[in-house]
N, C-alpha and C positions, 0 to 999 in steps of 0.2 A: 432378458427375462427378469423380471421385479423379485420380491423378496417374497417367500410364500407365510402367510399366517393363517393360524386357526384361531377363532374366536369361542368360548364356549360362552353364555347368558344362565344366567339364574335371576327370573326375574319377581321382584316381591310387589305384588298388588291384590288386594280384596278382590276374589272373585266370585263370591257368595250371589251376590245380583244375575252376572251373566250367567253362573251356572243354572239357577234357577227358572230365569227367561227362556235360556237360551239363545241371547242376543250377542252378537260379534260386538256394536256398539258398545256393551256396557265391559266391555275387557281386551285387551291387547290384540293385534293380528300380527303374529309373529311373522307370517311373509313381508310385512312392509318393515320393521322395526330388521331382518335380515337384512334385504337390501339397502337399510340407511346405514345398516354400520358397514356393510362392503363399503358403503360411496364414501363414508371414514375413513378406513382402509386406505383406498384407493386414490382419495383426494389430495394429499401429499405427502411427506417421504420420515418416517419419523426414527429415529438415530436411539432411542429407548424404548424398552418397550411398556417400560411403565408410564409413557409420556402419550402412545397409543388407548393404554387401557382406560388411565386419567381422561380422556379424549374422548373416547366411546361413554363412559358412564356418565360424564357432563353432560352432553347430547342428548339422551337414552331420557335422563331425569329433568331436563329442561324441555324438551320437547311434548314428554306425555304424561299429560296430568293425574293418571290413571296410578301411575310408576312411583311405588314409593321408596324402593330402592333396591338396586339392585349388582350384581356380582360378576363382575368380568374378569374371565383367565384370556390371555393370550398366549399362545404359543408359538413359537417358532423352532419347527421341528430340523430346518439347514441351519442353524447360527451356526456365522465362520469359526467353529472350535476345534483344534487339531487335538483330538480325543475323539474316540467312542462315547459317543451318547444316543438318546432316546429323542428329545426333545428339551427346549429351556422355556421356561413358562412364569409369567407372571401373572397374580389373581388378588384383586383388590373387592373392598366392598365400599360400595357409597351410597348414601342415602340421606334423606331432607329429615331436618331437623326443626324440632320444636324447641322455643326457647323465651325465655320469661327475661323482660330486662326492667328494671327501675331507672326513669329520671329525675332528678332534683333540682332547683334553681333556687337563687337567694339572692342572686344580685342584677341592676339592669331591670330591664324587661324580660321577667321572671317566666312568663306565659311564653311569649315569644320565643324567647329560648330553647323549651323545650318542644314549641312548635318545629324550630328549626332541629334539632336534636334529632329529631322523629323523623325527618324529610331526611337527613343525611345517613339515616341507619336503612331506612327505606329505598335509599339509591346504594348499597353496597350491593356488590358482588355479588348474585344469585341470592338474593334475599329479598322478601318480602314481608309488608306489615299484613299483619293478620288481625288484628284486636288492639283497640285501645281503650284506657279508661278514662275516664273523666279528669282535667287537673283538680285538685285536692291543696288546700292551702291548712299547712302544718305550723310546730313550734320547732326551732331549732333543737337537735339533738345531739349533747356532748357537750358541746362547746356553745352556752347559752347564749353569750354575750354576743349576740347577731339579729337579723330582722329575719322574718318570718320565710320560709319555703312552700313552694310549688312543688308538689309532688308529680309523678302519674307513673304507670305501668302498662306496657306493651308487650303484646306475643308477634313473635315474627318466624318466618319459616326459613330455613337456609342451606346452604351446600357449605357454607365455612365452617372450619375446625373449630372449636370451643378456643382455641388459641388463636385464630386468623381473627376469629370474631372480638375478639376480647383486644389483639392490636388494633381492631378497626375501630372502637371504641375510644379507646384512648388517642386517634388518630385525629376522630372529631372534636372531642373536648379538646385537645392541644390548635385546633383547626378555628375553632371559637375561642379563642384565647383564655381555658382553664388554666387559673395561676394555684400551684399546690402549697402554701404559705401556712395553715394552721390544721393539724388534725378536726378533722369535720368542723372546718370552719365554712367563712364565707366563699362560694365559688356559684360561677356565673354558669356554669352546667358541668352536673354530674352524672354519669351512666354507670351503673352496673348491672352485671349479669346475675341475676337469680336461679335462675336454671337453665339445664341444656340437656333435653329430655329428662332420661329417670339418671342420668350418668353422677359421679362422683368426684372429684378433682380436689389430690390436698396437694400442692406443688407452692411451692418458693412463690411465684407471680402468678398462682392464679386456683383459689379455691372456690368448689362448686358444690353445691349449692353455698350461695352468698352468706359468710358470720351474721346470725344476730336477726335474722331475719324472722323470730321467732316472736322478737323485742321490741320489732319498732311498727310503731299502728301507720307511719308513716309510708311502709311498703304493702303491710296487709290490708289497709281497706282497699287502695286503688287495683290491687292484684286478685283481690277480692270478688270485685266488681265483673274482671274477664274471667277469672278461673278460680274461683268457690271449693269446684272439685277438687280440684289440684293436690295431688299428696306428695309432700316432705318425702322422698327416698330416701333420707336419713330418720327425720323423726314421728314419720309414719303418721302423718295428723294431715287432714285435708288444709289449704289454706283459713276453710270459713272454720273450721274449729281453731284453727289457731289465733284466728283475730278472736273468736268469742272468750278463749284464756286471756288473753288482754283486758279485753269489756270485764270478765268476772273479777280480775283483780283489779280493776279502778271503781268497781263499785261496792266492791267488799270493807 
């Protein structure tokens, strides 16, 4: 006899539409989304249970487009434990994320680059491009003594960590041969992460929302372009007002 689990679901999806209808179609049918995670379960033998739950909630969010993120407990009410206990349970949340990234190019086939940039961010790991904006051809910033850059800004959707993502970044530009030689100097493509949802990140290797992003017209027109709306979780300013504080101090 197999190992027995319980599964409990907390699932997050807009159901304003179906409620309203009253259409099966426009929201979940919890009998068939049951039986896909028994055939999980079921399917083969898993030695943690947080490798189970991880498991069920990839599935769950790649599966249905409806699903924007949702809560899985496992339990396991027999774990081999020589004690008195209740049950042992483990409960995760996962959910798709929105996220704003800037690319650069200055050297080579400038366009190109970040065309390829884009294809390689767009083939990660449960992620998709969502938006892109136009390339944008800038002045060098910081470190003047360079030839001109290609901008552009991309929204992409995703199941990776703010830190999975941000290795897989750096995975690509070391993958195109980024040589890191002079502070914002010349380099043949650069990615950074501007935002990852409304979230905050001051860490050693990886602050969110992006320094200075406030500073450079280089990130706000092109991000401008997909997300206008877009508000600063720090400094509480839509993007298209923050590009406009720019415009007012160049013409002041």
């Amino acid at each position: 006899m197999g190992q027995k689990f319980i599964v409990s679901l907390e699932l997050e999806l807009d159901t304003r539409e179906a409620a309203l209808s009253n259409n099966l179609e426009k929201t979940l049918h919890y009998g068939l989304i049951s039986e896909r995670v028994q055939s999980i379960v079921l399917e083969k033998s898993y030695d943690l249970l947080e490798s189970l739950a991880e498991k069920i909630a990839e599935t769950l969010l790649l599966e249905y487009p409806l699903l924007q993120g949702v809560k899985v407990r496992v339990d396991k009410p027999q774990a081999p434990i020589p004690l008195p206990f209740g049950t042992v349970a483990v409960e995760i949340y996962r959910s798709w994320h929105k996220v704003y990234l800037s690319l650069g190019s200055n050297l080579g086939e400038k366009t190109a680059n970040l065309e390829r940039a884009i294809q390689e961010i767009s083939s990660l790991k449960h992620t998709s491009l969502c938006k892109k904006s136009s390339f944008l051809e800038t002045e060098p910033f910081g470190y003047v003594e360079q030839d001109f850059f290609v901008n552009a800004c991309i929204e992409v959707k995703t199941l990776l960590t703010a830190k999975e993502l941000l290795a897989s970044c750096l995975a690509i530009e070391e993958k195109m041969g980024r040589k890191r030689v002079i502070k914002w100097g010349p380099r043949n493509i650069d990615i950074d992460i501007l935002f990852y949802d409304k979230e905050i990140y001051d860490e050693e290797d990886l602050v969110i929302p992006h320094p200075w992003i406030e500073e450079r017209m280089f990130v706000l027109e092109p991000l401008c372009e997909i997300a206008p709306n877009y508000i600063h979780p720090i400094l509480k300013k839509t993007i298209f007002m923050l590009k406009r504080g720019i415009e007012h101090e160049t013409t002041v």
